[in-house]
C-alpha positions in Angstrom: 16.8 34.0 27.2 13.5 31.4 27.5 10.3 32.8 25.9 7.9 33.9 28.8 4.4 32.6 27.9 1.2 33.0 29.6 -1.1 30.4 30.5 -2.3 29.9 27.2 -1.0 31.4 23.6 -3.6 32.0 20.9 -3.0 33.5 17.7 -1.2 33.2 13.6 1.2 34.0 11.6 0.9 34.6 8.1 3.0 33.5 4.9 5.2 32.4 7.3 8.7 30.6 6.3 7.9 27.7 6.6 11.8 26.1 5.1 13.3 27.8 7.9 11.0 25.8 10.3 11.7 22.3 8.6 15.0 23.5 8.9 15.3 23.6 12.6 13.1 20.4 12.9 15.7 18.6 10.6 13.0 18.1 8.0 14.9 16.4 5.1 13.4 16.2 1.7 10.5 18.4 2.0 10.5 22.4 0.7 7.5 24.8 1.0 7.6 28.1 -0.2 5.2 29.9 2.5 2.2 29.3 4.8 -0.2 30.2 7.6 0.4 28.7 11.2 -2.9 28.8 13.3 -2.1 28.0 17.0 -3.9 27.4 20.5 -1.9 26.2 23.2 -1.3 26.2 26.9 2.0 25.6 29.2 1.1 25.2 32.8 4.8 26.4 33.1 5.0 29.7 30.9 7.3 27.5 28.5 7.4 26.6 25.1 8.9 23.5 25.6 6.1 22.4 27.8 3.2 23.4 25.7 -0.1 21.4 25.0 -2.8 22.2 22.8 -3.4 22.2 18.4 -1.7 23.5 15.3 -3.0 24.0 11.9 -0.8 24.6 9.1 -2.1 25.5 5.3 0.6 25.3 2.5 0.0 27.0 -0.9 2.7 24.2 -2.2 4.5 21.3 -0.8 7.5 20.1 -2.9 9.0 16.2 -2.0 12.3 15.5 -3.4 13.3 12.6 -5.1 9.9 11.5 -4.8 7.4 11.1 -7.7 4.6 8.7 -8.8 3.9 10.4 -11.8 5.8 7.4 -13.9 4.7 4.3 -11.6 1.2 4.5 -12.9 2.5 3.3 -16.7 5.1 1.2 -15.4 2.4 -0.9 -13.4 0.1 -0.9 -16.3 2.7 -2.4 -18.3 3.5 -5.5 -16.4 1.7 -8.9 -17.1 3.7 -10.6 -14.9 5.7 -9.5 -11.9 9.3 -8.9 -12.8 12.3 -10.2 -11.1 13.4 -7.3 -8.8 10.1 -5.5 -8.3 10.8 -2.9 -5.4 14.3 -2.1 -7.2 12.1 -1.0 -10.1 9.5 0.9 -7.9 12.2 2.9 -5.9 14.1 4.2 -9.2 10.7 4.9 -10.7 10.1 7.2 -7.6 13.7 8.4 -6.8 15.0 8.9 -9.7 12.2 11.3 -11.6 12.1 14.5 -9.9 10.1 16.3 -7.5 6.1 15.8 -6.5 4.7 19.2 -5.8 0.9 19.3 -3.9 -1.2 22.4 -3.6 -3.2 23.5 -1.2 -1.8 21.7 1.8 -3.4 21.5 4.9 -2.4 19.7 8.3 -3.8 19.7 12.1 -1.3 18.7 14.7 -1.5 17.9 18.3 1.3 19.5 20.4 2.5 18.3 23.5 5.5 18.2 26.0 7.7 19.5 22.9 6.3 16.5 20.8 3.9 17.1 17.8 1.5 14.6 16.6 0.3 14.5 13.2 -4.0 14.5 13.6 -4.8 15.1 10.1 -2.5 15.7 7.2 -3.7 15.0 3.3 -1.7 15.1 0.3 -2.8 15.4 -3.6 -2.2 16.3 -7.1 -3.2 14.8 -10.4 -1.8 11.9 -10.0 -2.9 10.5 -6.7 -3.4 10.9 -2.9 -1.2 10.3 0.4 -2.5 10.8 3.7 0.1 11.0 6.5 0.5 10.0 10.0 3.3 10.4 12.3 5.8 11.9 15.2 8.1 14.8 15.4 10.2 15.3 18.2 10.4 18.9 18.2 13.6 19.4 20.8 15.6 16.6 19.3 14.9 17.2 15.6 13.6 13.7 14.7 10.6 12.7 13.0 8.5 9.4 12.1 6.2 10.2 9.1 4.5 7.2 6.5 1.8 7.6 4.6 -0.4 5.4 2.2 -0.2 6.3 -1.4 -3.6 6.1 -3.3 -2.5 6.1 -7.7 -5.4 7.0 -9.0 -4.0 5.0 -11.9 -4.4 1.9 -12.9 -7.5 1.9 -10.7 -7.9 -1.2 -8.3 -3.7 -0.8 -7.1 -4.1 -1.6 -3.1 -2.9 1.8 -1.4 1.0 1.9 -1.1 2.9 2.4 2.4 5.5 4.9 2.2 7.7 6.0 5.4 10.3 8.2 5.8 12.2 8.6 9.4 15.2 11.4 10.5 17.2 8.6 11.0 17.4 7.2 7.4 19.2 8.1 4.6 15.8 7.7 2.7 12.6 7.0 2.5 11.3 3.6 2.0 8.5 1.9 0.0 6.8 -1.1 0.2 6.5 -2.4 -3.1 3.8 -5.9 -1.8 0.3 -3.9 -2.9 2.0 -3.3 -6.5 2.7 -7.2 -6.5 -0.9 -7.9 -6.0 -2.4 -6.0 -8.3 -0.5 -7.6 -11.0 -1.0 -11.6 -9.7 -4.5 -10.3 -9.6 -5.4 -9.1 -13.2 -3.1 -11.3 -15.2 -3.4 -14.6 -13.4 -0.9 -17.3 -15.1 -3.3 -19.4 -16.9 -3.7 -23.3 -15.5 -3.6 -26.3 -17.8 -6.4 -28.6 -17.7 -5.6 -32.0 -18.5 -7.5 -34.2 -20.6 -10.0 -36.4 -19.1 -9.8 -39.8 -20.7 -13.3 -41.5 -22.6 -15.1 -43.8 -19.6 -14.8 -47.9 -20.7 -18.2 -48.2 -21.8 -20.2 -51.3 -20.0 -21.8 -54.0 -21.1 -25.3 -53.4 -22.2 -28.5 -55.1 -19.8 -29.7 -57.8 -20.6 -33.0 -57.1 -22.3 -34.8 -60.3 -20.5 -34.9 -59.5 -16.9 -33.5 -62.1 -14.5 -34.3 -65.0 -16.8 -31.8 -63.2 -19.3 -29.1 -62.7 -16.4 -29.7 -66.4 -15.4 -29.0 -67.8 -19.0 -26.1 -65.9 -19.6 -24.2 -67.2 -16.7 -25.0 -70.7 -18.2 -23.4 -69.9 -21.6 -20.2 -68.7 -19.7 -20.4 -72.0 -17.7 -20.7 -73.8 -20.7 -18.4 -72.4 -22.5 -16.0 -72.7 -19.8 -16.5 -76.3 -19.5 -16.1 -77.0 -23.8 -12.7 -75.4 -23.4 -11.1 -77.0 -20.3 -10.0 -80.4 -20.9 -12.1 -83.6 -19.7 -10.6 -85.5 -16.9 -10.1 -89.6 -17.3 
């Protein structure tokens, strides 16, 4: 049978299971051991389905599979130049070494009309930051999440989008701030080419226009001693 609200529907739950909940919202990828659910909402029809109003969530630990930065930070710092295949190296070094776990979790949601908007969720650990944004669809099961990724190493990396949808088989990664960062501190040096030595001129005459006026004459003349003399 349908849950029976009242107008409004105030309250917690505490070190709630919070798996079985991404469960049933078809939450792939993510794994929390427990939390606390604060809630204050409203149906104007006594259903769940039709309820407005805000959530909070706090997570003691939030694991991500297949997801982990820890390694990109050295792999960035070692490039001088930006290899050929760039994002297939950035989605191995995130896939392919482990789990991210972040403490202390805590989100603020806006529910409505069976649809729950993310309003505030942050991310951390060690090893950088992520700050999410997104849509569930809490009657179909689907979700739109992405969120920038701050490394805290090297510092001066542009933040890096990440988005992951119930659709996909995965999430994905755009690699373009990564590629920046590396054009910008090892520029590829540009050759400067030799500039060649000016003709030098003539020096000025010394005499003012009476100097300039005699040396046209000695051209003239000695034009006139080397042409031959007509009959």
């Amino acid at each position: 049978p349908s849950s029976v609200w009242s107008s409004s529907f105030k309250g917690s739950l505490k070190q709630a299971e919070l798996n079985t909940l991404g469960a049933q919202l078809g939450l792939r990828g993510f794994s929390a051991w427990t939390g606390d659910i604060g809630f204050n909402l409203a149906s104007d029809k006594n259903t769940p389905g039709t309820a407005t109003g805000d959530v909070d969530v706090s997570i003691s630990a939030l694991t991500v599979e297949k997801f982990n930065f820890d390694k990109l930070a050295a792999l960035i710092s070692q490039w001088t130049a930006v290899p050929p295949g760039l994002q297939q190296f950035v989605d191995a070094s995130l896939r392919n070494n482990g789990a991210t776990t972040f403490k202390d979790v805590r989100g603020k949601f806006k529910v409505s009309q069976g649809k729950a908007v993310i309003d505030s969720l942050n991310l951390s650990n060690p090893g950088g930051a992520m700050e999410l944004s997104g849509l569930a669809d809490l009657k179909e099961g689907s979700y739109d999440v992405s969120g920038e990724l701050l490394l805290k190493q090297p510092p001066g990396v542009r933040a890096i989008e990440v988005r992951r949808t119930s659709g996909a088989a995965d999430y994905t990664v755009n690699s373009k701030p990564i590629e920046e960062f590396i054009i910008r501190t090892h520029p590829v040096p540009v050759e400067v080419q030799p500039v060649p030595p000016a003709a030098e001129a003539s020096p000025p005459s010394q005499n003012g226009d009476a100097g300039v006026v005699g040396d046209i004459l000695k051209r003239l003349d000695a034009e006139d001693s080397g042409s031959p003399k007509k009959p």
